[in-house]
C-alpha positions in Angstrom: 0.0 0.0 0.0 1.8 3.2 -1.0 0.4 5.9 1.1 0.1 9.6 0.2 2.8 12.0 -0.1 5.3 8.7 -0.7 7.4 9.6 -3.9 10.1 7.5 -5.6 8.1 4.2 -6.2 10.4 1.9 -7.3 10.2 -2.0 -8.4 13.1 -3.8 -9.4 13.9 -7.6 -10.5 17.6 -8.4 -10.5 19.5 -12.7 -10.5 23.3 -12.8 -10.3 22.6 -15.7 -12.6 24.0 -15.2 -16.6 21.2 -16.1 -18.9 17.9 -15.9 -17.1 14.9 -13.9 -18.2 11.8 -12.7 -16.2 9.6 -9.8 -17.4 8.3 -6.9 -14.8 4.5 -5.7 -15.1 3.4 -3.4 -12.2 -0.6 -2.4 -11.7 -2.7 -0.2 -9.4 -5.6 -1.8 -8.9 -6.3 -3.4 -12.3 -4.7 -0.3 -14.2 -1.5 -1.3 -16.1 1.3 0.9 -15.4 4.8 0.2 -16.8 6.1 -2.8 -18.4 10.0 -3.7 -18.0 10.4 -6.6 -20.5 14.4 -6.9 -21.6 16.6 -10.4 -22.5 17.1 -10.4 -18.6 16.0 -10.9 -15.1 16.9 -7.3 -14.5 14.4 -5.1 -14.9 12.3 -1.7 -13.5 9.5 0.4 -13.5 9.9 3.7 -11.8 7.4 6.2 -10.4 8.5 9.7 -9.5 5.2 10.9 -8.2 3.2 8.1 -7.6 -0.7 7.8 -6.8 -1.4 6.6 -3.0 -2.8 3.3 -3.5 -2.3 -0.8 -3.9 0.6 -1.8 -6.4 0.7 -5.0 -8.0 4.1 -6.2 -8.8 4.0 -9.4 -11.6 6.8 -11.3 -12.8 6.4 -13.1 -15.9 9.1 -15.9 -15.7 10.8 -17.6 -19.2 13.7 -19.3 -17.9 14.1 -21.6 -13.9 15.1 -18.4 -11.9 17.6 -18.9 -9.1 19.3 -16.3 -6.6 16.4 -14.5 -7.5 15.5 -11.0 -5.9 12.5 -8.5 -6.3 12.6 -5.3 -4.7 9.6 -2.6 -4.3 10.3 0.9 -2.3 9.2 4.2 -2.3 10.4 7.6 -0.1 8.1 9.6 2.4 8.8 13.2 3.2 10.7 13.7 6.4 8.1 14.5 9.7 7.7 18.1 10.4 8.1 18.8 14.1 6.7 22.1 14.1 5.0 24.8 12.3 7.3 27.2 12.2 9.5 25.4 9.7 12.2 25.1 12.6 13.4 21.6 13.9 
């Protein structure tokens, strides 16, 4: 669930292994939103400014994966203590 004000939305699929390919397709509800689909296993789909919600990360998967990793992050805006604009 990527809340609002995150920015930076980031999905990744990486494999230290030579010669495997998996494809990335990310979703928001049932709204395509990037497709990442190189020879590889590593691929991406970046969102600057994202739209507070539930992502759906899918990994289509043409060769046996192994030491396989997928990543998703985003960034929040620091906390403001006060008002005032003073820490």
């Amino acid at each position: 669930e990527v809340p609002v004000g995150a920015y930076d939305l980031h999905f990744e699929t990486s494999s230290s292994v030579p010669g495997q390919d998996a494809d990335l397709t990310v979703l928001r509800g049932s709204q395509f939103l990037c497709q990442s689909a190189g020879p590889t296993s590593d691929e991406q789909c970046n969102f600057p400014n994202p739209q507070p919600g539930t992502y759906t990360a899918i990994v289509d998967a043409y060769t046996t994966l192994t030491n396989f990793t997928i990543l998703g992050s985003y960034s929040l805006p620091p906390d403001e203590i006060f008002t005032d604009g003073f820490d």
